[in-house]
N, CA, C and O atoms as a printed pandas DataFrame, in Angstrom:
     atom_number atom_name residue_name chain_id  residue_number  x_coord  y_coord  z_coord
0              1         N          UNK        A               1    5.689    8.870  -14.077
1              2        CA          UNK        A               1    6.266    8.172  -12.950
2              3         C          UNK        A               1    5.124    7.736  -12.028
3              4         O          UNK        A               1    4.159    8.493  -11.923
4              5         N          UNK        A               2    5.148    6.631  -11.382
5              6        CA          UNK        A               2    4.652    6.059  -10.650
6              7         C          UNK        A               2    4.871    6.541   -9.066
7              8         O          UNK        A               2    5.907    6.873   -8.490
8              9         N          UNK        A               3    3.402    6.445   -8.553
9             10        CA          UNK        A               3    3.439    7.191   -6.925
10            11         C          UNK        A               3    4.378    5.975   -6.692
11            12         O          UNK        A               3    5.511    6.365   -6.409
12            13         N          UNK        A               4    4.260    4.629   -6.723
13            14        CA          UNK        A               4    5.096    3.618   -6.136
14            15         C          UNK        A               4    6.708    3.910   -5.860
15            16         O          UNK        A               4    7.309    3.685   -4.809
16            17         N          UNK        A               5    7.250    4.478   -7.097
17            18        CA          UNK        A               5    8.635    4.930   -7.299
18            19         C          UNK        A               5    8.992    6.240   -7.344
19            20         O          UNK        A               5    9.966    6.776   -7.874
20            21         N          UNK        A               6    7.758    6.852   -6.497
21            22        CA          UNK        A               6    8.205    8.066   -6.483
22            23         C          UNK        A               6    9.175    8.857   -5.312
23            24         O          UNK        A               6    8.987    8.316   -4.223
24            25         N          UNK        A               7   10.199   10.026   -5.222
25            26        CA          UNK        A               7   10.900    9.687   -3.474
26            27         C          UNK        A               7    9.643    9.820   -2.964
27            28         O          UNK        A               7    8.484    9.935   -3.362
28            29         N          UNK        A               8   10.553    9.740   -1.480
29            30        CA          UNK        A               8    9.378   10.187   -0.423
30            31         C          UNK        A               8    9.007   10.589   -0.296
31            32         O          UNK        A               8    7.863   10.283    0.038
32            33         N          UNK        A               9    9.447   11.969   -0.377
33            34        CA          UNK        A               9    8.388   13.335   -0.504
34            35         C          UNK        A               9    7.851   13.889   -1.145
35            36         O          UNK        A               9    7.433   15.045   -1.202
36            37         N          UNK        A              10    7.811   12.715   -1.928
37            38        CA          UNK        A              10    6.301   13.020   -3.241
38            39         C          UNK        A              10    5.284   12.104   -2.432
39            40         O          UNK        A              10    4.079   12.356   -2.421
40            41         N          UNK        A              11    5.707   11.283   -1.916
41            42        CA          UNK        A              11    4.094   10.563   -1.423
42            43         C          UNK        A              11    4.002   10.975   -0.644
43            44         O          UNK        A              11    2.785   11.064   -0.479
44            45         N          UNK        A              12    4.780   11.653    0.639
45            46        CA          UNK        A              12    4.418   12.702    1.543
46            47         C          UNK        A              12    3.332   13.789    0.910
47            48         O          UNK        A              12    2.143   13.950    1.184
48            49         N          UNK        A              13    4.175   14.459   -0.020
49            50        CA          UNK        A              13    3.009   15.516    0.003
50            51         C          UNK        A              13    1.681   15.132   -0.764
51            52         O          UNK        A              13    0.668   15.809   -0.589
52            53         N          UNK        A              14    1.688   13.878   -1.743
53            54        CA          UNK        A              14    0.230   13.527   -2.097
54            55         C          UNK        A              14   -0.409   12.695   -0.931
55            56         O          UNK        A              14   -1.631   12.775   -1.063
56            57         N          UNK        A              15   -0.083   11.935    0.147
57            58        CA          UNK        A              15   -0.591   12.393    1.284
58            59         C          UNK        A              15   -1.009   13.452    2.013
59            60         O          UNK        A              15   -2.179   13.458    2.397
60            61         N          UNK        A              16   -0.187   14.473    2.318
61            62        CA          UNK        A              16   -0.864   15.318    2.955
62            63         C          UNK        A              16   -1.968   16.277    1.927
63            64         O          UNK        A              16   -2.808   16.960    2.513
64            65         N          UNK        A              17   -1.922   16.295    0.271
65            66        CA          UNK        A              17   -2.993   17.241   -0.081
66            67         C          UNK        A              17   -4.132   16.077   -0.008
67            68         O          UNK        A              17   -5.258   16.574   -0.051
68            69         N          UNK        A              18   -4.130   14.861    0.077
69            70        CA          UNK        A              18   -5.226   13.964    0.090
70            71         C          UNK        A              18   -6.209   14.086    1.195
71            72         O          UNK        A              18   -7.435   13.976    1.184
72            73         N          UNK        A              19   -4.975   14.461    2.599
73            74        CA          UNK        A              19   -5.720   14.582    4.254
74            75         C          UNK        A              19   -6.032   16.082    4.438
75            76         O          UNK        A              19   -6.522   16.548    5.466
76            77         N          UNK        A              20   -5.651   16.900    3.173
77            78        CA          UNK        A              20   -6.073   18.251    3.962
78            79         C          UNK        A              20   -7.358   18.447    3.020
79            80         O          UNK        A              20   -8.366   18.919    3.546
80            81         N          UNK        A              21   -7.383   18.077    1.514
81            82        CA          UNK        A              21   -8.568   18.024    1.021
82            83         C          UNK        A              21   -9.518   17.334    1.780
83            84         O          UNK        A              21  -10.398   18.125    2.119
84            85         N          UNK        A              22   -9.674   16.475    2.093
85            86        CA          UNK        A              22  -10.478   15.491    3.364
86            87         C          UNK        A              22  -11.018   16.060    4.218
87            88         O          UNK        A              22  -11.762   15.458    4.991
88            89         N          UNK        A              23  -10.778   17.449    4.316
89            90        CA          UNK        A              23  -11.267   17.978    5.607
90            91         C          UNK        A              23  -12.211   19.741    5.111
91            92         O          UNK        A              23  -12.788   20.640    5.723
92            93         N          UNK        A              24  -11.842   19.390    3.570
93            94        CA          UNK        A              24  -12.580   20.486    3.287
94            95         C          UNK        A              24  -12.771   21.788    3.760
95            96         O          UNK        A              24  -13.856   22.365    3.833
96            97         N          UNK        A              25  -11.298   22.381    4.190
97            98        CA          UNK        A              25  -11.169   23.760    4.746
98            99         C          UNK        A              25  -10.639   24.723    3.355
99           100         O          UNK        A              25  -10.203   24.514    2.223
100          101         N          UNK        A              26  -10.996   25.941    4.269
101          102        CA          UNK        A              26  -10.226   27.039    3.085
102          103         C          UNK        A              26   -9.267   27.039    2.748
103          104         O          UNK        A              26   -8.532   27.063    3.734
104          105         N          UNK        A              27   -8.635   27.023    1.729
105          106        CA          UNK        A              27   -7.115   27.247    0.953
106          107         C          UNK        A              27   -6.156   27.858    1.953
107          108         O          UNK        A              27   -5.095   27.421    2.398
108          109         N          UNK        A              28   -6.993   29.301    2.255
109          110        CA          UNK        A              28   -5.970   30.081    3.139
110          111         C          UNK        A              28   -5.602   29.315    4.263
111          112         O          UNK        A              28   -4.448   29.085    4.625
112          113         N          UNK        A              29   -6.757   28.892    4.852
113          114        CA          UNK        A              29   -6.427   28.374    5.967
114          115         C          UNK        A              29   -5.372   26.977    6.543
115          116         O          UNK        A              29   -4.633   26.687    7.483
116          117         N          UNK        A              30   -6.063   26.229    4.866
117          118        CA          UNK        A              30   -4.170   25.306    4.776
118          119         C          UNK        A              30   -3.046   26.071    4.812
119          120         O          UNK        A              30   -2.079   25.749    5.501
120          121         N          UNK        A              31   -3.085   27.415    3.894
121          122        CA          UNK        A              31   -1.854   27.718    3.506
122          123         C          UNK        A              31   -0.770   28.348    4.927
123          124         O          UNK        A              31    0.441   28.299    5.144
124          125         N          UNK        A              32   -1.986   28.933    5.687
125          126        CA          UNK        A              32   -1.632   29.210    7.630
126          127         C          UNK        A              32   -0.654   28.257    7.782
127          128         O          UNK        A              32    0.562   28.453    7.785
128          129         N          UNK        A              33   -1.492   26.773    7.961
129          130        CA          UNK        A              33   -1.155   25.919    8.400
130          131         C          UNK        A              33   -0.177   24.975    8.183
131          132         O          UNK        A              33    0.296   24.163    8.978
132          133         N          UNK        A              34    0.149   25.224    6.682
133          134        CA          UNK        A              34    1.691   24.347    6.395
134          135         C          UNK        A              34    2.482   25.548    6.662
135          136         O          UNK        A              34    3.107   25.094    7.620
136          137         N          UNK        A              35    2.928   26.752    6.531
137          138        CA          UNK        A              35    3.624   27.835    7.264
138          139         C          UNK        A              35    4.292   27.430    8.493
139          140         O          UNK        A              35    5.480   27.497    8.808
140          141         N          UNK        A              36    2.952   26.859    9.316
141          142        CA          UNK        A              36    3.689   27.058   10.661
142          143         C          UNK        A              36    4.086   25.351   10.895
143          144         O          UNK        A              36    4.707   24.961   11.883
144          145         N          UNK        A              37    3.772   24.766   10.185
145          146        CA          UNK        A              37    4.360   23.176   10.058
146          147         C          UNK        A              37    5.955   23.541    9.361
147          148         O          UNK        A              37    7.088   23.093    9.539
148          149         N          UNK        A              38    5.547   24.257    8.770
149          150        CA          UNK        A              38    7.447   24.244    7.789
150          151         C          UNK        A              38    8.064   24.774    8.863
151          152         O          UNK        A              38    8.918   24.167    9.508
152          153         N          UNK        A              39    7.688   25.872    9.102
153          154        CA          UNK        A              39    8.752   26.906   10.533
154          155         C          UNK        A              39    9.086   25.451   11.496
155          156         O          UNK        A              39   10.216   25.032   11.750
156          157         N          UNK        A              40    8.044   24.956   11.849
157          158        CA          UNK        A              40    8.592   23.856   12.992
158          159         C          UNK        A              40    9.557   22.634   12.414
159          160         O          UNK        A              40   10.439   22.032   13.026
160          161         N          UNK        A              41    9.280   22.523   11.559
161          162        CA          UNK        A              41   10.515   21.500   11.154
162          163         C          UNK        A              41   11.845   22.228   10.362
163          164         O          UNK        A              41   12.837   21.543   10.115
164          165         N          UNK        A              42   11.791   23.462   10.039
165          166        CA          UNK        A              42   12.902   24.271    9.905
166          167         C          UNK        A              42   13.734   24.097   11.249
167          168         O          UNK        A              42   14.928   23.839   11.404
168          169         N          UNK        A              43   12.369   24.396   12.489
169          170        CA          UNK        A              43   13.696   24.558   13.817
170          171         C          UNK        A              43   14.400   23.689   13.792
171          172         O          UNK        A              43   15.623   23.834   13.771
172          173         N          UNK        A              44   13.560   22.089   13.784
173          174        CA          UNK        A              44   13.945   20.770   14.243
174          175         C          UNK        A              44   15.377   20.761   13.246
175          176         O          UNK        A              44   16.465   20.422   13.712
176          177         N          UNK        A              45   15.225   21.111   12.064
177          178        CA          UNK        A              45   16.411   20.780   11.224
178          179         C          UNK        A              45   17.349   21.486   11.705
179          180         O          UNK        A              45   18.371   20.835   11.924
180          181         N          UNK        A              46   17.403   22.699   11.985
181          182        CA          UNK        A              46   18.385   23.433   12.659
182          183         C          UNK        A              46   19.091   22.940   13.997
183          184         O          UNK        A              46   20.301   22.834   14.197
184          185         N          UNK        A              47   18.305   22.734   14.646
185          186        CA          UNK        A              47   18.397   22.460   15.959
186          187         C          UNK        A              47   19.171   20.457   15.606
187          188         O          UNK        A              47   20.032   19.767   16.152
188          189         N          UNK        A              48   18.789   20.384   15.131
189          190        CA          UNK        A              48   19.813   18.774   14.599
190          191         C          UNK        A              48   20.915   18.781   13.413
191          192         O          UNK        A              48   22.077   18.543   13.742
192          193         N          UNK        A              49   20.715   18.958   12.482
193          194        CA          UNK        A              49   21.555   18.977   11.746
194          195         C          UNK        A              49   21.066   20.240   10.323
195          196         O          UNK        A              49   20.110   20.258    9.547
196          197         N          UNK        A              50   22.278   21.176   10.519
197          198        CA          UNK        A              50   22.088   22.271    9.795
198          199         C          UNK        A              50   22.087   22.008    8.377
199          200         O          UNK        A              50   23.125   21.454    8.015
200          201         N          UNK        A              51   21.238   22.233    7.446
201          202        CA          UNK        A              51   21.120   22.129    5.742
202          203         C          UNK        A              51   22.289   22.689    5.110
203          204         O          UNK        A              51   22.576   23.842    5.432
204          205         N          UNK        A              52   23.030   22.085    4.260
205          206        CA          UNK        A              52   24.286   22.970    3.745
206          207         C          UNK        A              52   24.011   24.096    3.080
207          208         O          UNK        A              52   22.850   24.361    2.769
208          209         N          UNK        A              53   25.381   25.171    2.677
209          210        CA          UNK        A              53   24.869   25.804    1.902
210          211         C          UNK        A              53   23.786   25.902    1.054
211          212         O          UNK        A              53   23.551   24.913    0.359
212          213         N          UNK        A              54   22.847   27.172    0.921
213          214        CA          UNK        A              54   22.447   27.371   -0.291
214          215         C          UNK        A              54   20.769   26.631   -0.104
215          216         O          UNK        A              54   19.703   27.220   -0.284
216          217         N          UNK        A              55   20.937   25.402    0.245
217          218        CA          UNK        A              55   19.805   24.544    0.880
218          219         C          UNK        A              55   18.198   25.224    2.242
219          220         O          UNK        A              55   18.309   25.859    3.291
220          221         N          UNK        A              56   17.489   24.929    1.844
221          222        CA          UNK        A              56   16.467   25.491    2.632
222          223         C          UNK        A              56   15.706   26.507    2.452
223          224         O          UNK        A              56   14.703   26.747    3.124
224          225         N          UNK        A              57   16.394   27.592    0.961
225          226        CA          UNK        A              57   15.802   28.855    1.194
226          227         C          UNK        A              57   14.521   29.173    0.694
227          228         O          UNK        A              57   14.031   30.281    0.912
């Protein structure tokens, strides 16, 4: 499959490993850092519209 036709959040995330490789930090220290990126858009999803069953875990 093609990045072109791929969903979105496949070129989301080969964006973001493109910008975090780019910056040449430690593994761990990405791995910190999408943690507390997921927690924050967990709230946002919560706080707007709740994931149905089963969804999110």
């Amino acid at each position: 499959m093609s990045l072109e036709n791929a969903p979105d959040e496949v070129k989301l995330a080969v964006d973001l490993i493109m910008l975090l490789e780019n910056h040449e930090l430690p593994a761990t220290t990405v791995l910190k850092a999408l943690e507390i990126v997921k927690r924050d858009f967990e709230g946002k999803v919560k706080a707007c519209c709740p994931l149905p069953k089963g969804e999110g875990n």
